[in-house]
VOTISE-780929 format. One record per residue (C-alpha): residue number from 1; residue in three letters; x, y, z. Coordinates in nm, 2 decimals, padded with zeros to 4 digits, always signed. Example, Ala and Ser with C-alpha at 12.3 -4.5 7.8 and 13.67 -1.06 7.14 Angstrom:
# residues 2
+------+-------+--------+--------+--------+
! loti ! gulum !      x !      y !      z !
+------+-------+--------+--------+--------+
!    1 !   ala ! +01.23 ! -00.45 ! +00.78 !
!    2 !   ser ! +01.37 ! -00.11 ! +00.71 !
+------+-------+--------+--------+--------+
***
This chain:
# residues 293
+------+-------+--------+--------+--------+
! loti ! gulum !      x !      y !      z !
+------+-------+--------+--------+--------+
!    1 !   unk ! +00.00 ! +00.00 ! +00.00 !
!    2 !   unk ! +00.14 ! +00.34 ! -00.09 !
!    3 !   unk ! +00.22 ! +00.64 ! +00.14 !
!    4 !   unk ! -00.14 ! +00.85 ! +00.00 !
!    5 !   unk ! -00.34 ! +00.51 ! +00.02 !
!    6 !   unk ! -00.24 ! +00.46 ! +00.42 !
!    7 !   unk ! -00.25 ! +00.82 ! +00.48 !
!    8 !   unk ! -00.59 ! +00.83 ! +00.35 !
!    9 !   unk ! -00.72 ! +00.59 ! +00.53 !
!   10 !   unk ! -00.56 ! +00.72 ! +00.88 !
!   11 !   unk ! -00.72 ! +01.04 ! +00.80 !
!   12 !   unk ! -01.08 ! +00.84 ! +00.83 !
!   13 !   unk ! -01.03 ! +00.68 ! +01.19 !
!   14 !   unk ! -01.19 ! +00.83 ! +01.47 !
!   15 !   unk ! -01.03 ! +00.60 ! +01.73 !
!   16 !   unk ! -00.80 ! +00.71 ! +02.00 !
!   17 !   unk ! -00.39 ! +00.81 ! +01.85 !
!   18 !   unk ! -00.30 ! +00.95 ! +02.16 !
!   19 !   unk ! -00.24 ! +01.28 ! +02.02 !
!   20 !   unk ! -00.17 ! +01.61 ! +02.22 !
!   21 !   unk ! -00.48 ! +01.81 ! +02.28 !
!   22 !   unk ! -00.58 ! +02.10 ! +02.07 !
!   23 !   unk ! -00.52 ! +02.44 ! +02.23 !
!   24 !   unk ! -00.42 ! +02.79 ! +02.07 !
!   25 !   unk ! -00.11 ! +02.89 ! +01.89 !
!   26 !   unk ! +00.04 ! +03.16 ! +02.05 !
!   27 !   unk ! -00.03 ! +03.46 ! +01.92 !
!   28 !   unk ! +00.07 ! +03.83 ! +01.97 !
!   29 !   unk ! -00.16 ! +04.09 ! +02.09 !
!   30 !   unk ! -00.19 ! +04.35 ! +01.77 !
!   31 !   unk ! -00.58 ! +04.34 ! +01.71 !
!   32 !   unk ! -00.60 ! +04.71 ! +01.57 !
!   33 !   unk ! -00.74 ! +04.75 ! +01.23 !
!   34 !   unk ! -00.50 ! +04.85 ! +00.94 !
!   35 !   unk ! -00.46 ! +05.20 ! +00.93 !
!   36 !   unk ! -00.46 ! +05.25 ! +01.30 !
!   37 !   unk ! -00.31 ! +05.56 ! +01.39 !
!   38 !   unk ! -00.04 ! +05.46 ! +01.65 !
!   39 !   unk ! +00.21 ! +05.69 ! +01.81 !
!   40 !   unk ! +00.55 ! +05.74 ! +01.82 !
!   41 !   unk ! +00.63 ! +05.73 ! +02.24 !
!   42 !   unk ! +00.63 ! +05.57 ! +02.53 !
!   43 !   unk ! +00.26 ! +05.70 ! +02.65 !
!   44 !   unk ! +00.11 ! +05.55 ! +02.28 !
!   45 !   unk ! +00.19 ! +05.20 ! +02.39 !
!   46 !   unk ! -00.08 ! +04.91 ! +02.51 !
!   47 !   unk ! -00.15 ! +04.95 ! +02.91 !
!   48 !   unk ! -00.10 ! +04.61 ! +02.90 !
!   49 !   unk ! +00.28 ! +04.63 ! +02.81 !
!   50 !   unk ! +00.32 ! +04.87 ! +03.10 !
!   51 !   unk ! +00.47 ! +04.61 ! +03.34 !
!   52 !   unk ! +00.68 ! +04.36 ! +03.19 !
!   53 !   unk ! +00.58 ! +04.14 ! +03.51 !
!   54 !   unk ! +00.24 ! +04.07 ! +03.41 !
!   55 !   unk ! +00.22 ! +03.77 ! +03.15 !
!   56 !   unk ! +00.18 ! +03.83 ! +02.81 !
!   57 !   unk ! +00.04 ! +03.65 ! +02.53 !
!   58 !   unk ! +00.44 ! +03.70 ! +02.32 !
!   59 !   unk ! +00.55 ! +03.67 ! +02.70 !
!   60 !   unk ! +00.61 ! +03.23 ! +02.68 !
!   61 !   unk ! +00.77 ! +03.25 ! +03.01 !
!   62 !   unk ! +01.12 ! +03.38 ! +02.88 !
!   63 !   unk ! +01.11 ! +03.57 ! +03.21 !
!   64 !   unk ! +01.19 ! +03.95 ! +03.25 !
!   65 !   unk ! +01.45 ! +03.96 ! +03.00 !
!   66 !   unk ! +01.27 ! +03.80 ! +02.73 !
!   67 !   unk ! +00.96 ! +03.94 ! +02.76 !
!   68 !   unk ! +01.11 ! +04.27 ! +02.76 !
!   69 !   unk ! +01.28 ! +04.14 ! +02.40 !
!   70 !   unk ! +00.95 ! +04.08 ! +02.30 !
!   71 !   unk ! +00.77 ! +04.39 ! +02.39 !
!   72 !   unk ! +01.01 ! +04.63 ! +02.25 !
!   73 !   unk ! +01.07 ! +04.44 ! +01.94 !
!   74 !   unk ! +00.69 ! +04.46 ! +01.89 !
!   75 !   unk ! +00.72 ! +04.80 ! +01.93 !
!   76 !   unk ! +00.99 ! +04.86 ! +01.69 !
!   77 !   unk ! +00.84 ! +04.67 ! +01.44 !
!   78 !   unk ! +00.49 ! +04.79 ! +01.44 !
!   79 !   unk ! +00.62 ! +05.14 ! +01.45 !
!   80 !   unk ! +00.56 ! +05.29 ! +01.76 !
!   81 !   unk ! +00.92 ! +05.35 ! +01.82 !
!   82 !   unk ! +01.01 ! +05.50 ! +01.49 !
!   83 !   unk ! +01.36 ! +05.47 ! +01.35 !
!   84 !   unk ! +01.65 ! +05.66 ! +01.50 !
!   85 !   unk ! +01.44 ! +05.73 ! +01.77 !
!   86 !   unk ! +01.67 ! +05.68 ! +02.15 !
!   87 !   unk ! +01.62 ! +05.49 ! +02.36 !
!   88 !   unk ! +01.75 ! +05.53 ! +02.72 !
!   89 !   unk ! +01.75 ! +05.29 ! +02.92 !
!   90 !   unk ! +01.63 ! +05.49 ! +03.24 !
!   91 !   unk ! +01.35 ! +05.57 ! +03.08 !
!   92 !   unk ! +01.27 ! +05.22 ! +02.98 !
!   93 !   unk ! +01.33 ! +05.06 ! +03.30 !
!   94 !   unk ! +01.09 ! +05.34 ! +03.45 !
!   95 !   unk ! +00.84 ! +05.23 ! +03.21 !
!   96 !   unk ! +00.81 ! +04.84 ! +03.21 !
!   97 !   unk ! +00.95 ! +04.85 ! +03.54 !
!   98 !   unk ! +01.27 ! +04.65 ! +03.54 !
!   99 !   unk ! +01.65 ! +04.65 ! +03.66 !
!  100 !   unk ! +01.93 ! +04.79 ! +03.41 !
!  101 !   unk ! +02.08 ! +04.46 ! +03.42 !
!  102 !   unk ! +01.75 ! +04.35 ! +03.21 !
!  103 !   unk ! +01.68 ! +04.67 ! +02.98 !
!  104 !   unk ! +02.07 ! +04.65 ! +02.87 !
!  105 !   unk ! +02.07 ! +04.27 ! +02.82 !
!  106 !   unk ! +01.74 ! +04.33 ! +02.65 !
!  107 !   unk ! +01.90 ! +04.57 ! +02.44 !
!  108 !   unk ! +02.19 ! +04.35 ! +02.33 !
!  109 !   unk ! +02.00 ! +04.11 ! +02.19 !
!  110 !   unk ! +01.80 ! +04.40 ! +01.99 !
!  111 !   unk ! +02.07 ! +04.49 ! +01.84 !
!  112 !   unk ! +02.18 ! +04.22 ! +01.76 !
!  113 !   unk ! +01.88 ! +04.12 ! +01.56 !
!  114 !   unk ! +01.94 ! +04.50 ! +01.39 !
!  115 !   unk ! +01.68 ! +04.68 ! +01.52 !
!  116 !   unk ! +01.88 ! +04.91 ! +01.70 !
!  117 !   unk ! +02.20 ! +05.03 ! +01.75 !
!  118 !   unk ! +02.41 ! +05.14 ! +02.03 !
!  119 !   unk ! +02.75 ! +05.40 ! +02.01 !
!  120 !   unk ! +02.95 ! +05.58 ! +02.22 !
!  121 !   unk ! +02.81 ! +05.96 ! +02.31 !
!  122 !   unk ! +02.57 ! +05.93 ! +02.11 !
!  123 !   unk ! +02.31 ! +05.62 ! +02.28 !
!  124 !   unk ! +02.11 ! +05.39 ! +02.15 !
!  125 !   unk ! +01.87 ! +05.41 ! +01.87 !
!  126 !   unk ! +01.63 ! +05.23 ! +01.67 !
!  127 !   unk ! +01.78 ! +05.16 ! +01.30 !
!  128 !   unk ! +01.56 ! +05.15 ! +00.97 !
!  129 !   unk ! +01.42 ! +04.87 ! +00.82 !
!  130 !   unk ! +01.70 ! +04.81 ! +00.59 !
!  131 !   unk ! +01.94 ! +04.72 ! +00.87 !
!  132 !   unk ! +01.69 ! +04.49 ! +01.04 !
!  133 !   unk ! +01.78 ! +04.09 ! +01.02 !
!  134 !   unk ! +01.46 ! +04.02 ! +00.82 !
!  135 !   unk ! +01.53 ! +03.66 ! +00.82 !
!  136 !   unk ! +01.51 ! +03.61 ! +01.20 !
!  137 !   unk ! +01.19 ! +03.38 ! +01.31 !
!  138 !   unk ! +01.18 ! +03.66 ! +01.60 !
!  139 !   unk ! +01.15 ! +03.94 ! +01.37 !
!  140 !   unk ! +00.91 ! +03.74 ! +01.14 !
!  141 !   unk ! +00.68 ! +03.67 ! +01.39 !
!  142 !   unk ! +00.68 ! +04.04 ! +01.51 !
!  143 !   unk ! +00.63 ! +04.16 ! +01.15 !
!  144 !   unk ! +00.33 ! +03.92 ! +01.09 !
!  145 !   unk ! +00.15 ! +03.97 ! +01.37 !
!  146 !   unk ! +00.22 ! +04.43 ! +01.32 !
!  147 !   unk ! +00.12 ! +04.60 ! +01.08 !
!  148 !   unk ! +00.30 ! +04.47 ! +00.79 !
!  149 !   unk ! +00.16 ! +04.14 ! +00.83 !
!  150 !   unk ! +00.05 ! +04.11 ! +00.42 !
!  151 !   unk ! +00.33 ! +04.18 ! +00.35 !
!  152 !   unk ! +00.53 ! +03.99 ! +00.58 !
!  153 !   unk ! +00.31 ! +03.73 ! +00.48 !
!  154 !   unk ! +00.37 ! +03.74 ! +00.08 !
!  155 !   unk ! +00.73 ! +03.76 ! +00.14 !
!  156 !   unk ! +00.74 ! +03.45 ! +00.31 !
!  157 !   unk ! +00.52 ! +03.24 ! +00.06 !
!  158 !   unk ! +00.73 ! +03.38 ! -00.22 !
!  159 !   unk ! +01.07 ! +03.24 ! -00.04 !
!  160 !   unk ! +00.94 ! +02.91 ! +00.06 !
!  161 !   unk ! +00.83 ! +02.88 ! -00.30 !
!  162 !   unk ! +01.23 ! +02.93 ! -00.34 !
!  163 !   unk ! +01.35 ! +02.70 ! -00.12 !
!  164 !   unk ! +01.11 ! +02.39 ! -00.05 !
!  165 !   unk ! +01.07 ! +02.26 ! -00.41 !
!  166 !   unk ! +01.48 ! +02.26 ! -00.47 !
!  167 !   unk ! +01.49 ! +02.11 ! -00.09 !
!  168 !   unk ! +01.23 ! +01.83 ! -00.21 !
!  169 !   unk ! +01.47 ! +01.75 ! -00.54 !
!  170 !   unk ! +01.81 ! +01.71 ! -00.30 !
!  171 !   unk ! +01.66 ! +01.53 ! -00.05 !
!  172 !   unk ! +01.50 ! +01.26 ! -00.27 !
!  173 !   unk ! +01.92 ! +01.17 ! -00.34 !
!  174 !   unk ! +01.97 ! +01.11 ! +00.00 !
!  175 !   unk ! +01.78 ! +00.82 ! +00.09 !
!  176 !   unk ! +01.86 ! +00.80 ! +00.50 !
!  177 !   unk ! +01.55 ! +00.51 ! +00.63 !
!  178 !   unk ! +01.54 ! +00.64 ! +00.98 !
!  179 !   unk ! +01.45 ! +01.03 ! +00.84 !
!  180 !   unk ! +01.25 ! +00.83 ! +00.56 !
!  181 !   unk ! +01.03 ! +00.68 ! +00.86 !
!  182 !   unk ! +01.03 ! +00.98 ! +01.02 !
!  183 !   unk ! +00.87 ! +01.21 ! +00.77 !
!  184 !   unk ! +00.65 ! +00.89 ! +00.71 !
!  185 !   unk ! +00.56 ! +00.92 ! +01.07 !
!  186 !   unk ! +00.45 ! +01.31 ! +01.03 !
!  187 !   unk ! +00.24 ! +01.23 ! +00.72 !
!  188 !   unk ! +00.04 ! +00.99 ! +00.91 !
!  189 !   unk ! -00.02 ! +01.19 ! +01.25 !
!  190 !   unk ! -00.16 ! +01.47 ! +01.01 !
!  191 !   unk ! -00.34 ! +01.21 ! +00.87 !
!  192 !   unk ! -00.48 ! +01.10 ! +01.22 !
!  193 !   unk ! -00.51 ! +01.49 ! +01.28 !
!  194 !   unk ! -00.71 ! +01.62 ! +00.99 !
!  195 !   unk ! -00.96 ! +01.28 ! +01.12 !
!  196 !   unk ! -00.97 ! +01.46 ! +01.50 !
!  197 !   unk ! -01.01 ! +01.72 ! +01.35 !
!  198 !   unk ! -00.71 ! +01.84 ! +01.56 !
!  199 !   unk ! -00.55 ! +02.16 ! +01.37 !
!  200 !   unk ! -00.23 ! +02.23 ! +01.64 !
!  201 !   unk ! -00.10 ! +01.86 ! +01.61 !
!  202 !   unk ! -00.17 ! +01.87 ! +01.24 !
!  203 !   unk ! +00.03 ! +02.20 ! +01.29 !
!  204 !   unk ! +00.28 ! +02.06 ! +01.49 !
!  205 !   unk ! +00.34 ! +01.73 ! +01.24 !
!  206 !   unk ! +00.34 ! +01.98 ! +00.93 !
!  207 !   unk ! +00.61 ! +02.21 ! +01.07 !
!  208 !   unk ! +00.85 ! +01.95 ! +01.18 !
!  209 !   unk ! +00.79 ! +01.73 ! +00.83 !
!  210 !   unk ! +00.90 ! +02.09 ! +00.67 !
!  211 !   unk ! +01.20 ! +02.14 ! +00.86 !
!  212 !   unk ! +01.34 ! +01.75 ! +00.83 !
!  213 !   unk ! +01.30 ! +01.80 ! +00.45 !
!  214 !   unk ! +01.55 ! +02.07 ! +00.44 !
!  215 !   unk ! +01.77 ! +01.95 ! +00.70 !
!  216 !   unk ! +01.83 ! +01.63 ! +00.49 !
!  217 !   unk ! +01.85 ! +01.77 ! +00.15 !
!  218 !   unk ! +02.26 ! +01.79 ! +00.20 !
!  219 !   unk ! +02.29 ! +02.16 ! +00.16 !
!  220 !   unk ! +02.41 ! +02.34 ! +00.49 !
!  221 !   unk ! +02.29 ! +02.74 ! +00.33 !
!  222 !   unk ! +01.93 ! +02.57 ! +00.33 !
!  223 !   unk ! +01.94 ! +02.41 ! +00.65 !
!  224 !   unk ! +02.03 ! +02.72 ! +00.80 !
!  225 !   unk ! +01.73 ! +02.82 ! +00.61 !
!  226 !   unk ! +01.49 ! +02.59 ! +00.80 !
!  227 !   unk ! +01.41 ! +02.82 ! +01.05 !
!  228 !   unk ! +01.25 ! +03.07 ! +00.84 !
!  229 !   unk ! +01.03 ! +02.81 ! +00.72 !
!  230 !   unk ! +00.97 ! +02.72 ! +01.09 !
!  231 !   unk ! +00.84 ! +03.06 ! +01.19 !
!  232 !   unk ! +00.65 ! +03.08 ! +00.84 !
!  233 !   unk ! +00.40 ! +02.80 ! +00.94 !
!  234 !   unk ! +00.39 ! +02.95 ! +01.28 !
!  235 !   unk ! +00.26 ! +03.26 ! +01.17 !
!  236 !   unk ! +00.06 ! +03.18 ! +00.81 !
!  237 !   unk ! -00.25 ! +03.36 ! +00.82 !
!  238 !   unk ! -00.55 ! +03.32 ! +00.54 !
!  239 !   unk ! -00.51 ! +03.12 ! +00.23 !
!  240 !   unk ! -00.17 ! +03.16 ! +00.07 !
!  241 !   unk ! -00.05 ! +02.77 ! +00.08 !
!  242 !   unk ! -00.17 ! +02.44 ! +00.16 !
!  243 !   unk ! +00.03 ! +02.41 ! +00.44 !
!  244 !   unk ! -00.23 ! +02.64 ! +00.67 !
!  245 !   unk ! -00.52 ! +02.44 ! +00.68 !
!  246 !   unk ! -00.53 ! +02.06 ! +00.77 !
!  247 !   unk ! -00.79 ! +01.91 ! +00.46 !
!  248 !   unk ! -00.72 ! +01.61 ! +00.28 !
!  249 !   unk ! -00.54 ! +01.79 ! -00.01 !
!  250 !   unk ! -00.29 ! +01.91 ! +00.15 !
!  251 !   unk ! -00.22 ! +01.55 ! +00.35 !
!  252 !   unk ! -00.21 ! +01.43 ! -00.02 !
!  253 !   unk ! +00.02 ! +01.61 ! -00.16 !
!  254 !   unk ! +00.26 ! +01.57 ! +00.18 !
!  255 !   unk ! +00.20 ! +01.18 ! +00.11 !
!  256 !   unk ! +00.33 ! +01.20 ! -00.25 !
!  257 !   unk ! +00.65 ! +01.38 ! -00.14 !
!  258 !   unk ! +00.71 ! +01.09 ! +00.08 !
!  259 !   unk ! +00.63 ! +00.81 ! -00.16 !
!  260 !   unk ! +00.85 ! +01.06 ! -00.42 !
!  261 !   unk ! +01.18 ! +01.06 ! -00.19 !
!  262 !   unk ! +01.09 ! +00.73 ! -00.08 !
!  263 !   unk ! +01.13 ! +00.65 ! -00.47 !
!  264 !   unk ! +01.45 ! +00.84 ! -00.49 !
!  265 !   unk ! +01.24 ! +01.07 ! -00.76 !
!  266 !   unk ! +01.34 ! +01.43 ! -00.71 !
!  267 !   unk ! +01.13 ! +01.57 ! -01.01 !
!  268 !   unk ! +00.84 ! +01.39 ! -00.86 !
!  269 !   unk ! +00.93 ! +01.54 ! -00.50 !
!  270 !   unk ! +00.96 ! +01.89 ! -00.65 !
!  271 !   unk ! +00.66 ! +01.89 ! -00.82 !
!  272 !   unk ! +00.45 ! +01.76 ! -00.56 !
!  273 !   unk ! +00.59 ! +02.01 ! -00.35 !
!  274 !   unk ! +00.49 ! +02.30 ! -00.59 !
!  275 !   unk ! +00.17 ! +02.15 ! -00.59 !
!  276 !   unk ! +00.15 ! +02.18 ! -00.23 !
!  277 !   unk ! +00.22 ! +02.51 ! -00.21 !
!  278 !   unk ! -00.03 ! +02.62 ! -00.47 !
!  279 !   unk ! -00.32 ! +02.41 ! -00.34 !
!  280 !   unk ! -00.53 ! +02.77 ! -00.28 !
!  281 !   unk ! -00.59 ! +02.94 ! -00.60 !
!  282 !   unk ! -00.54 ! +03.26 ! -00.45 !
!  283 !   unk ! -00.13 ! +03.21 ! -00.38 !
!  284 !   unk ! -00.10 ! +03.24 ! -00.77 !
!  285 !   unk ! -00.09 ! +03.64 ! -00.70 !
!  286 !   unk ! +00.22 ! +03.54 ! -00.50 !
!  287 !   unk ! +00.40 ! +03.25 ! -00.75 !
!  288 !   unk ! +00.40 ! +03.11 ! -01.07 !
!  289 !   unk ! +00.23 ! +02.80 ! -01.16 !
!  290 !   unk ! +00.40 ! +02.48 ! -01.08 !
!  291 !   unk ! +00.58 ! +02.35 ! -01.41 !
!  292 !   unk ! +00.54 ! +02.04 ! -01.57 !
!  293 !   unk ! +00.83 ! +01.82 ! -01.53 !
+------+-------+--------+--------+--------+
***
């Protein structure tokens, strides 16, 4: 029996797999409409990021330090700390309440994502976009859920379509069983899933089937690549690939990959991996059709 026929029928049990229990993604807190006037300072910012003790939704119990991370990051990606605008730490600790062990710890690892920049007499200072690390799950996440989220969005289906087809075709020469069975394994939890009707498991199985496919396609610039892909299934929002929903489509064209490396046929791979990412008619605004091979 093929990969799609067992998959297929996984997807149609109801019985017990002992998968983890649905719950919510997380998910950060920008719920203002496009457009939103927002401000430029300190006074402009939620209540609720007043006190960097209080839990946050972007908080996940990094402590002080990273929610602090989080919270200004927001901030300096949604805008409302505009570039080459200073920061001083005083002032921040005053604000979110914390030691200036945290706000300068939180502001090395700022800058070293790019968003800001620190020099002697003159402080430190949010940078423009251009110097930002756009390729950093933090800052993708940030972006997606601010308002550039459409575009953040776009730019990460239009890069995936870059780098998961070619990742399908190099992995299909490298025919390891144990990351065979494992990508086997994925297909048919999403399979037992998308019959739960269990979305974060399917979620969970999807992401890590994406990541092991370009971890084991040999080439160490697109493994160091896998993270973007990571943090681009983390934050998909509407229907740009078939990769966001679980529905039996996209669990078929995940099964033909399989059955495609499992074939050593890297056309096959690539193509069902174009498919995959084209499933919605709506992402052909964003990529080309997939080519016959």
């Amino acid at each position: 029996m093929s990969t799609l026929a067992h998959t297929m029928m996984t997807a149609a049990r109801s019985a017990d797999s002992g998968l983890a229990t649905p719950g919510e993604l997380d998910r950060y807190p920008y719920a203002e409409a496009p457009g939103t006037d927002r401000g430029t300072g300190w006074d402009t910012a939620e209540p609720d990021l007043g006190r960097v003790g209080r839990r946050t939704a972007g908080s996940r119990g990094r402590g002080l330090h990273g929610q602090l991370v989080q919270q200004l990051g927001q901030m300096i990606v949604s805008g409302d700390l505009g570039a080459d605008r200073p920061l001083v730490p005083e002032e921040i600790g005053q604000r979110f309440e914390v030691s200036r062990t945290v706000v300068r710890e939180s502001l090395r690892v700022l800058e070293a994502k790019g968003l800001v920049s620190a020099r002697p007499n003159v402080g430190t200072r949010v940078r423009p976009v251009s110097d930002w690390n756009l390729l950093d799950p933090d800052i993708i996440e940030w972006r997606a859920y601010g308002p550039q989220r459409d575009d953040q969005r776009r730019e990460l289906s239009e890069l995936r379509w870059t780098i998961e087809p070619l990742a399908a075709r190099l992995a299909a020469g490298h025919g390891r069983e144990d990351v065979q069975q494992r990508l086997t394994d994925m297909v048919e939890i999403m399979g037992h899933a998308l019959g739960q009707g269990d979305a974060l498991t399917f979620a969970r199985a999807d992401n890590e089937f994406h990541s092991l496919l370009i971890q084991v396609a040999g080439n160490r610039m697109l493994e160091h690549l896998s993270g973007i892909v990571s943090a681009a299934l983390q934050v998909s929002g509407g229907p740009v690939t078939g990769c966001e929903r679980p529905n039996e489509t996209s669990l078929a064209h995940h099964a033909r990959i399989v059955d495609a490396l499992a074939g050593g046929d890297g056309a096959a791979a690539e193509a069902a991996m174009r498919q995959l990412l084209t499933v919605h008619p709506e992402v052909e605004r964003v990529v080309p059709a997939p080519r016959e091979h």
